[in-house]
N, C-alpha and C positions, 0 to 999 in steps of 0.2 A: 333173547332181549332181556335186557336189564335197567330198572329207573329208580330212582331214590326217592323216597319220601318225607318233605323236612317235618311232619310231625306225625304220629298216629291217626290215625281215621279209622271210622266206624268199617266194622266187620266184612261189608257185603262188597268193597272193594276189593278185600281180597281175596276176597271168593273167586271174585270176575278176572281179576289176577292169575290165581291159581288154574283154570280155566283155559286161560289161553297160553299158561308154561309160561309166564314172564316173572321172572325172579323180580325179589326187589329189597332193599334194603331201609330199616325206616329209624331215624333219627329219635331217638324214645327218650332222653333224658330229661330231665326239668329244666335246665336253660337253652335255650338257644344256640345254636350250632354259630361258632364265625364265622368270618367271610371264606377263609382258607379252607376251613373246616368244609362247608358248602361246595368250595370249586372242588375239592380233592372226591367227595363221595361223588360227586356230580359228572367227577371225567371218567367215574368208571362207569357209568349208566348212559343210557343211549332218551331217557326221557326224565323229567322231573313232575312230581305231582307239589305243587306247592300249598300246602297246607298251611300257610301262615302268610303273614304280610310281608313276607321278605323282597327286598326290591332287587330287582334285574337289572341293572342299568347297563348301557353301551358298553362300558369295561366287561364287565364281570358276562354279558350275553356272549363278550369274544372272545370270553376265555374257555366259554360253554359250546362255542361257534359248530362244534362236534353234534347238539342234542339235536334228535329231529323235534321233541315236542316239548314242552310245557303248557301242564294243568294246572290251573286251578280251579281251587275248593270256592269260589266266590264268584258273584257276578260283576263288581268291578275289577278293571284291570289298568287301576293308575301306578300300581306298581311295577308296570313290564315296560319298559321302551318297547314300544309293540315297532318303529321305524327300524330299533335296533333288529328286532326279534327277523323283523322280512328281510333286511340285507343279509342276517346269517342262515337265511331260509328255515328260521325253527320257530312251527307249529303252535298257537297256543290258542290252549281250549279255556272253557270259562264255563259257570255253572248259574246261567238266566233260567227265570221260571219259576225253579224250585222251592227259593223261598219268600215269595214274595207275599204270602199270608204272613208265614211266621213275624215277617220284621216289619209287616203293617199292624201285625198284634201289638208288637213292641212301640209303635208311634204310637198307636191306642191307648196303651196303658198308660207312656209317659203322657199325652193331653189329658188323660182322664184324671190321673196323680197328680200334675203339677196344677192344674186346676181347684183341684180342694187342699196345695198341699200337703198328700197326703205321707212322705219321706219327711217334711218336717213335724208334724204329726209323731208321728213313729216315733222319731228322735224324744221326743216328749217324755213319752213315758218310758225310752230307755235311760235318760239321762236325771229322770226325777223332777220334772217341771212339769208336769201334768197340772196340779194344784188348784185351787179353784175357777169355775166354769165363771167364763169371760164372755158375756153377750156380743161383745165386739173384735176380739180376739183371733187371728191367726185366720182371719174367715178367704174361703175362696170364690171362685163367679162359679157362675153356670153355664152353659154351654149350647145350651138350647135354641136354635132358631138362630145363634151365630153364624158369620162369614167363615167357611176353611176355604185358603190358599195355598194350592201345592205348588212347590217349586219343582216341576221335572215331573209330570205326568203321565209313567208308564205305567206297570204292570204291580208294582209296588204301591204308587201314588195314590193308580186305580182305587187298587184294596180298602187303602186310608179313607178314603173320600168315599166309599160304599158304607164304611163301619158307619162314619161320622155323621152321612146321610141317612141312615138307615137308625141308628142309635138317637143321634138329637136334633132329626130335620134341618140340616144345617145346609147352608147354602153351601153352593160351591164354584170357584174359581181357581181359574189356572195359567199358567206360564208355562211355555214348553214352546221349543224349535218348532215344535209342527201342531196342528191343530187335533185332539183325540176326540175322534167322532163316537167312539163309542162309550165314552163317559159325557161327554154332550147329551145322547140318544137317552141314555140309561140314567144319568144324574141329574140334568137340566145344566151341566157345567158351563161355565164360558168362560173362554180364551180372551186373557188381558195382558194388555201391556206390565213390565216390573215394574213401574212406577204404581200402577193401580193397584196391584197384588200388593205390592208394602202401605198402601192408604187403606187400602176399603179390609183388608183382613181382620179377624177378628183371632183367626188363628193362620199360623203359617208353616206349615208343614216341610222338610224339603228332601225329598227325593231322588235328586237329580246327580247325575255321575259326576264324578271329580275330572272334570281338563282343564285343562288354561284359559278357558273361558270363565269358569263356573268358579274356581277357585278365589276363595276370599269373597263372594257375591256376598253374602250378610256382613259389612264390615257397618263401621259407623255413621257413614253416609246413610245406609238402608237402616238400621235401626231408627235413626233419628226421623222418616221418612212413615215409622210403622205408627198406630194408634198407642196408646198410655197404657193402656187394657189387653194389650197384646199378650200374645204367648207364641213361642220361637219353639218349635221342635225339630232338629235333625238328628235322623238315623239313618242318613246317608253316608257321609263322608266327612270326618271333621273337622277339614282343610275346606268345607264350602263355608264356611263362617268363620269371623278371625276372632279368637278368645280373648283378646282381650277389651275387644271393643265389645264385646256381649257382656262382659263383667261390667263395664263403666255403664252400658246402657243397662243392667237389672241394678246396678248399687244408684244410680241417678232417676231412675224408676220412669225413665224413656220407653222400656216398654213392661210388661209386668209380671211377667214370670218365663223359662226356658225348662225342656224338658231334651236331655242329651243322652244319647248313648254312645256317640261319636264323641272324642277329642282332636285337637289337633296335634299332641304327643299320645300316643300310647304304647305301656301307661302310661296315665295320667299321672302327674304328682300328688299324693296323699293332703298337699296343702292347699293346691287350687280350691281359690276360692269360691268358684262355684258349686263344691261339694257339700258347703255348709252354708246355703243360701237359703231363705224360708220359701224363696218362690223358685227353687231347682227343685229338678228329678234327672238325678243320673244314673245310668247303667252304665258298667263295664263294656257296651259290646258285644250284645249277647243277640242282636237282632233275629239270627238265625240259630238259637243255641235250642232248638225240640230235638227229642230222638230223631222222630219220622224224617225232620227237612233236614239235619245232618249228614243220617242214611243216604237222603237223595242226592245232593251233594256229593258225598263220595262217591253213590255210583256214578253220577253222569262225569267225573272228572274220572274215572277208571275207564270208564266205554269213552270218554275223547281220549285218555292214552292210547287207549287198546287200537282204535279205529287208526291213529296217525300212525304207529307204530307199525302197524298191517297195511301204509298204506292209502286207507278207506275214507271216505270225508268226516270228520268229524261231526258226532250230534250238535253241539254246539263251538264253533269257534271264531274265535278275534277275527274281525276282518280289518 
């Protein structure tokens, strides 16, 4: 057996690789492989691990129509025509669980940061405007005893809403398809309607996978709908909020600061102007970027190659 890798990954994949005698080849350059580039390594290999966002769509799944599997390094899978993926009957694993600390740290940090401003801060004293101490100045809120609203209440959201509880006694409220009893049990949380979660939040966290449901959900209709005082964090998906109605409502001051590591291009353009807003915090996309949840990541996308490849059910896979 043989399956191609479109980018590098941590070591213990190929351990697991190695292991079970499956060759593989892995796409190591600094740019990005074409599309061409992609089917051509991809027809000689019997699986793909996709290690990057590259999208699958109906064409390019039939031109693949051959692979038993595709992995991926990630817990969303808006990238695969997964309708496509089942009428070519190929396989695809995904990687839930593993980090959903790591990139509730990263919603952490951005609420904690764009809170005090602390990215335009920084800029300060890189840029030489530091200069005299301003009683009124650049000032941010506190956090304490405020409303968090997770948008998509899973495993990840969880986390968010444990920190924020646990860190600044912060209420909590939630939206999700089904009711999670065990952030109810454990948080005091309650399930509200969208319309509620955009009124009563104080913060609005969002979590929730990218489908055709969910996509574009923070557009201008909901911001206009949030408090003045708000703060917008996603580290979900950057297609669940439409950018540019987030710009018009931070520069109209409809709600009062966003904390992204999501865009809806990425990259992003180095000119967006959310990047140099006094009340943004943005990341690259780094939700999951620790050694440790990396590591896990590649192995659980290497044991779902291994397992479809042999066969075997998958640890985790797309249903």
């Amino acid at each position: 057996m043989h399956i191609f890798i479109t980018r590098p990954v941590p070591e213990v994949a190929y351990r697991l690789l190695d292991e079970e005698k499956i060759t593989y080849t892995v796409w190591d350059k600094d740019v990005p492989q074409t599309r061409d580039e992609l089917i051509a390594l991809s027809m000689k290999a019997d699986g793909v691990i996709n290690a990057d966002a590259y999208k699958f769509d109906h064409d390019l799944l039939e031109k693949l129509s051959h692979l038993k599997v595709i992995s991926l390094t990630s817990v969303g899978f808006n990238n695969i025509d997964i309708a496509a993926a089942k009428k070519f009957d190929i396989k695809i694993g995904h990687t839930p669980n593993v980090l959903s600390q790591a990139t509730a740290d990263i919603a952490f940090l951005l609420l904690l940061a764009t809170s005090r401003k602390a990215f335009f801060h920084h800029k300060r004293i890189l840029n030489g405007t530091w200069g005299m101490f301003q009683p009124t100045g650049g000032l941010g809120i506190e956090l304490y005893g405020k409303t968090l609203g997770i948008f998509g209440l899973g495993k990840i959201g969880l986390e968010m809403a444990r920190k924020c509880f646990h860190a600044y006694g912060m209420n909590i409220i939630y939206h999700n398809r089904t009711a999670n009893e065990d952030a109810e049990r454990e948080l005091n949380a309650k399930y509200v309607s969208m319309d509620e979660l955009l009124q009563e939040s104080d913060v609005i966290s969002a979590h929730s996978p990218l489908t055709d449901e969910t996509k574009g959900t923070f557009d201008k209709e909901a911001f206009d709908k949030m408090k003045s005082k708000a703060i917008f964090i996603n580290t979900g998906r950057g297609a669940l909020h439409v950018e540019q109605d987030l710009i018009e409502a931070l520069e109209s001051k409809q709600i009062w600061g966003a904390g992204l590591d999501v865009f809806e291009q990425e990259p992003t353009s180095p000119d967006n102007p959310l990047l140099n807003m006094e009340n943004v915090c943005t990341l690259p996309h780094i939700g999951s970027a620790t050694e440790e949840t990396r590591a896990r990541m590649a192995e659980l996308a290497a044991r779902n190659i291994i397992a479809a490849l042999k066969g075997s059910k998958m640890p985790a896979e797309v249903q």
